[in-house]
C-alpha positions as CSV (number, residue, x, y, z in Angstrom):
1,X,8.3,-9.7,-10.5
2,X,11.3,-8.2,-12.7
3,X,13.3,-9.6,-10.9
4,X,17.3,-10.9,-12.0
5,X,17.4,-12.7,-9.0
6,X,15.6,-15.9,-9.7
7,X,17.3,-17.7,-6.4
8,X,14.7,-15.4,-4.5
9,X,12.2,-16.2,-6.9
10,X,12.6,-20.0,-6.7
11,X,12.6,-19.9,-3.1
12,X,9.2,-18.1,-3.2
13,X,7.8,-20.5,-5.7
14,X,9.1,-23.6,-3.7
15,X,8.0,-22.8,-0.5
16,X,5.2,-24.3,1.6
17,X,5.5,-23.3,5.1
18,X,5.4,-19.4,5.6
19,X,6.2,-18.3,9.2
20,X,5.8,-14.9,10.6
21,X,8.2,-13.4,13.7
22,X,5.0,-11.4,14.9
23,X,6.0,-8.9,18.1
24,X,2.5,-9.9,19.2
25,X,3.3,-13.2,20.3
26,X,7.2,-12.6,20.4
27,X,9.3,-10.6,22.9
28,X,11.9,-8.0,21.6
29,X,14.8,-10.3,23.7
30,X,13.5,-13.0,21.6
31,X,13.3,-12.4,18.6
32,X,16.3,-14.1,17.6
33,X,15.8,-16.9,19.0
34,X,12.5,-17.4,17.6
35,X,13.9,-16.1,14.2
36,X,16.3,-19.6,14.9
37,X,13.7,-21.7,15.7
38,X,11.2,-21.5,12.9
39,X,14.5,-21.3,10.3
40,X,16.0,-24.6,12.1
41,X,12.3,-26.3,12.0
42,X,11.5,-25.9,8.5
43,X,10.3,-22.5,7.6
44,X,10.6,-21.6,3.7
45,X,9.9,-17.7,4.3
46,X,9.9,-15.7,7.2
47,X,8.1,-12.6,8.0
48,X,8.7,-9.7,10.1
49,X,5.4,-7.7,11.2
50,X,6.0,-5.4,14.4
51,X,2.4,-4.1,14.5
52,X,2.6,-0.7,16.2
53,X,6.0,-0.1,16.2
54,X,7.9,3.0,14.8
55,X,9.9,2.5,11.1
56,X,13.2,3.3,12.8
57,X,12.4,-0.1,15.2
58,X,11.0,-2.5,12.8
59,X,14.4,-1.3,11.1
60,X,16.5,-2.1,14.0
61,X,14.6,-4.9,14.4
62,X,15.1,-6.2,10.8
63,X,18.9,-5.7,11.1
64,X,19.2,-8.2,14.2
65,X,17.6,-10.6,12.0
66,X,18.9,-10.3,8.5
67,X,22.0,-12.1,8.7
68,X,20.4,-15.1,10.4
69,X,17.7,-15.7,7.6
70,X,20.6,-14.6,4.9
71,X,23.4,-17.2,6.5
72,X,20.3,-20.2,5.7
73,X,19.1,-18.7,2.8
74,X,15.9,-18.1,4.0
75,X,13.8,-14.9,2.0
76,X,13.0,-12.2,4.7
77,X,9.4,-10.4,4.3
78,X,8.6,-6.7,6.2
79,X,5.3,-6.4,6.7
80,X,4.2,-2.7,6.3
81,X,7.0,-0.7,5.9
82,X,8.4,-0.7,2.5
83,X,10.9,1.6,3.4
84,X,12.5,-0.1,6.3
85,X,12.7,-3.5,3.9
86,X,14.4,-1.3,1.2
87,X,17.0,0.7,3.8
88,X,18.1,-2.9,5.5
89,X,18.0,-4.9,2.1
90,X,15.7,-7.2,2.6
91,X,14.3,-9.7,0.4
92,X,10.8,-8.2,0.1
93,X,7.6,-6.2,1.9
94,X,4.1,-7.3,2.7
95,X,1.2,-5.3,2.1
96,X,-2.1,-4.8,3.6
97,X,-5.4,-3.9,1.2
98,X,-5.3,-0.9,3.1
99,X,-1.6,0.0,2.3
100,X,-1.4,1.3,-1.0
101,X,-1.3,-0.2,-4.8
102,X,1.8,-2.0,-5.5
103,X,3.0,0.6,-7.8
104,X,3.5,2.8,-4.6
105,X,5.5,-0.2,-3.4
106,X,7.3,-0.7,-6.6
107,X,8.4,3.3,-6.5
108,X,9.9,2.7,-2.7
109,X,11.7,-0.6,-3.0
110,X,12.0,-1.1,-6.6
111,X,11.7,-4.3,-9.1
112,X,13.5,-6.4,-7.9
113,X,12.2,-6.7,-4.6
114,X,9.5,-9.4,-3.1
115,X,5.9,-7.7,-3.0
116,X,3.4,-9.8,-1.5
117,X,-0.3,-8.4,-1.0
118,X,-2.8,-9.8,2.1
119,X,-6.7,-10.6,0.2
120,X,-9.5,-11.0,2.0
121,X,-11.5,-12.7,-0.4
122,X,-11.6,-14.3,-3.9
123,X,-12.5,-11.2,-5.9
124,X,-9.2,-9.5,-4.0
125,X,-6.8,-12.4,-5.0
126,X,-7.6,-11.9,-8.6
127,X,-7.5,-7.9,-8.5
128,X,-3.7,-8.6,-6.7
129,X,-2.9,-11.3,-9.5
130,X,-3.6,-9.1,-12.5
131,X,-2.0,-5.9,-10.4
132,X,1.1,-7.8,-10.7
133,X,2.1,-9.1,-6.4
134,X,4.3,-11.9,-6.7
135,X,2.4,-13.8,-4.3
136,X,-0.9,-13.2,-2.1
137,X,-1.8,-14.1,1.5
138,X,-5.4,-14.9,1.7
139,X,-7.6,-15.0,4.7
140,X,-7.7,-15.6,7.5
141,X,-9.6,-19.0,6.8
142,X,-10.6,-19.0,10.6
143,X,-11.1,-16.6,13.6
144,X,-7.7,-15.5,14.5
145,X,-6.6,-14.1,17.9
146,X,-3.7,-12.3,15.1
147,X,-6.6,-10.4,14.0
148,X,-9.0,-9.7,16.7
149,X,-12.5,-8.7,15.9
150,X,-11.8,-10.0,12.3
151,X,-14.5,-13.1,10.9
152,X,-13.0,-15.9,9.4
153,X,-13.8,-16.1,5.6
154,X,-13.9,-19.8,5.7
155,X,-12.5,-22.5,3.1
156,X,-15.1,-22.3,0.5
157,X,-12.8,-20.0,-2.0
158,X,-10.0,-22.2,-1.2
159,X,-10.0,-24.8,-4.3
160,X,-11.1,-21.5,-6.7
161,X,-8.0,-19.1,-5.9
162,X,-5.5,-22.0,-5.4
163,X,-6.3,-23.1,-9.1
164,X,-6.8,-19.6,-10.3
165,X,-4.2,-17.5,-8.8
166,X,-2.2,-20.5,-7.3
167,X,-1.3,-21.6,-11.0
168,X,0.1,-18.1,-11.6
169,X,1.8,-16.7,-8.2
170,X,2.3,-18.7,-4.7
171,X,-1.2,-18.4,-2.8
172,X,0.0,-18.7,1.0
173,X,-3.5,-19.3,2.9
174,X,-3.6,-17.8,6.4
175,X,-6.0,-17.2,9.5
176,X,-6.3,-19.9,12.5
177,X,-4.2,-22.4,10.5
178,X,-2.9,-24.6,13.7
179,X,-1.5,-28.2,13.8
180,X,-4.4,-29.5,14.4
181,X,-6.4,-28.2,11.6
182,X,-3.7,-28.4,8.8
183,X,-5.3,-31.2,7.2
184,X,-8.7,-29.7,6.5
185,X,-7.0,-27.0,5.2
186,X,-4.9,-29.0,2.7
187,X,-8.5,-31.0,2.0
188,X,-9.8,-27.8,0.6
189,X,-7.3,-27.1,-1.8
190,X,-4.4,-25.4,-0.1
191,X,-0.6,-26.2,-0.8
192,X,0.6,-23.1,1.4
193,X,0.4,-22.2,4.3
194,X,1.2,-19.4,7.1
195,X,1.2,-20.6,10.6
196,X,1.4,-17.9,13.2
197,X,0.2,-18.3,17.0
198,X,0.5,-22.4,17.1
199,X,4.1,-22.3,16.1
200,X,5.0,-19.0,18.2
201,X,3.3,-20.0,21.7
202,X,4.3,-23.4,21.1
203,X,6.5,-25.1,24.2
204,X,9.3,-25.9,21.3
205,X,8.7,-23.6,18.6
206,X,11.5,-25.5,16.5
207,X,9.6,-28.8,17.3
208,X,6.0,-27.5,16.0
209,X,7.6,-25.9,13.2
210,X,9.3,-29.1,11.8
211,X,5.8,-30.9,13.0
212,X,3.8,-28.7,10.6
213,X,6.3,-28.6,8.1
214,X,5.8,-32.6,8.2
215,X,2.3,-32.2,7.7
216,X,2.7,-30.7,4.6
């Protein structure tokens, strides 16, 4: 990243527990709420992803929940739209294999901006490292109702991209990471995580948060 503002890039380099407001699991009325909970539980990073929504309501969405993340100092990620993170000012965008080359993303948001890039497998984490993302999602490790249809990938690349890419930019591992399962995840070589559907559906998403955050 060229970026002058190291505070966002410490933050990314520090944190451990990535957590996603996903409209999949989440109601519009609550996303605040949620937004609250996974901040007040432990949460280093927080993403937005509003899969199937127009740009002008993952904007509108983005605004409600700006301020909250900026009050606690907590980066906010847009997944997809690089436009809608660089109208609201938000801390960065997440990107899909399918959604371009970060250059594109660079042209929209600029270079200052958090770009982080979903791989799929090891050979993807080191194309995204040399392309220059300033931090890669990779999975999902396990079958993930966040990605119906999709296979897990397993934890066999774990140990190889946590020492390969993880030494250079944050490697958040994703994909059926639960409570339950953190452990074996951490065995395998993982320092960062994104937890999704166990944290959202959760009876006290503030409790699991802090819970997994714990764990880690």
């Amino acid at each position: 990243m060229k970026s002058n503002d190291t505070s966002n890039v410490n933050k990314l380099n520090q944190a451990r527990l990535y957590g996603i407001v996903d409209l999949g699991y989440t109601a519009e009325a609550d996303l605040v709420s949620t937004t609250k909970s996974l901040i007040s539980g432990g949460a280093d990073i927080l993403q937005l992803r509003a899969k199937g929504y127009r740009p002008e309501q993952v904007e509108k969405f983005a605004i409600e929940l700006l301020p909250y993340c900026q009050r606690r100092g907590i980066p906010l990620i847009i997944n997809d739209f690089p436009e809608v993170a660089s109208r609201v000012g938000a801390d960065g965008v997440h990107i899909g294999q399918d959604d371009g080359s970060l250059q594109l993303a660079r042209n929209i948001v600029g270079d200052t901006m958090i770009v982080g890039r979903s791989t799929h497998s090891k050979e993807q984490a080191v194309v995204a490292l040399e392309e220059g993302f300033d931090y890669i999602g990779f999975g999902p490790l396990f079958p993930t109702p966040t990605k119906k249809g999709r296979p897990g990938i397993g934890m066999d690349d774990v140990f190889y991209v946590e020492n390969k890419i993880g030494s250079e930019i944050p490697v958040f591992c994703i994909g059926g990471i639960t409570r339950a399962n953190i452990k074996t995840v951490i065995q395998a070589g993982a320092s960062r995580l994104v937890i999704v559907s166990d944290l959202l559906t959760a009876d006290s998403i503030e409790s699991a948060t802090s819970e997994a955050k714990s764990m880690l």
